[in-house]
N, C-alpha and C positions, 0 to 999 in steps of 0.2 A: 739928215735934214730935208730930203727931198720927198717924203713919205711925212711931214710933219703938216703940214698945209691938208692934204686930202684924210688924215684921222683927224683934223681938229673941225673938218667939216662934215664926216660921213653921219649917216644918220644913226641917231641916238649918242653923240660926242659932246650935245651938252649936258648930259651927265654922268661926266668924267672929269675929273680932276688930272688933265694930263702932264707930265713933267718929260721933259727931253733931255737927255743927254747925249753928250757928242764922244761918247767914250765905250769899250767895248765893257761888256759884261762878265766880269771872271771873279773869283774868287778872292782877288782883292778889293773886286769894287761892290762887291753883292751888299753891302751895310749900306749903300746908298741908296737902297729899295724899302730902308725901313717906314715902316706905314704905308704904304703899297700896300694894295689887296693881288695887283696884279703887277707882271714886267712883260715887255712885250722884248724875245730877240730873234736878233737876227743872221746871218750865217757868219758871221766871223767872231760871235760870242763863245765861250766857254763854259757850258754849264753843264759842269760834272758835278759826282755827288758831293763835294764840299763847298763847293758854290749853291748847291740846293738847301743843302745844311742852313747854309747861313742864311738863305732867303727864307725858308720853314723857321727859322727861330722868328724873323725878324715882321714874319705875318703873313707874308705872300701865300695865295693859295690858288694861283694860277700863272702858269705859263705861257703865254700865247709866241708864234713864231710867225713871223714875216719870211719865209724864204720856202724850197720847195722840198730841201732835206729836212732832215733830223739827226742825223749824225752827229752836230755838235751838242747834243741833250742826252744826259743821264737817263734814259726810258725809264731803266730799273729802280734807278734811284728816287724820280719823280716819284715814280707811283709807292714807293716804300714810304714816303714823305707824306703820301695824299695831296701834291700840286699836280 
């Protein structure tokens, strides 16, 4: 929530269609990205290859990250997906 204020003002934000959630991003919740083009996460998400899975079925075709790792992202899997 404290990162939602400065994306809904940064520039080029009014054309995005933004939605916020207050929950992490894993394998059970990746069907809430449906119609997404993008999910933006951050370090305490989960996104292994069956969480990508499900976000490649559901349209997403970009992952953007907020944090300074990568460790919680499927690299391999990403790019076997093309997100």
């Amino acid at each position: 929530p404290h990162d939602r204020q400065y994306l809904e003002e940064a520039y080029g934000s009014k054309n995005i269609t933004w939605l916020f959630f207050d929950f992490r991003l894993t394998e059970a919740s990746a069907i809430t990205a449906k119609g997404a083009e993008a999910v933006c996460i951050f370090v305490n998400d989960t996104v292994n290859r069956s969480c990508l899975e499900i976000l490649a079925k559901v349209g997403v075709k970009l992952i953007a990250l907020r944090c300074a790792g990568y460790n919680n992202l499927d690299l391999t899997a990403a790019k076997d997906l093309n997100l």
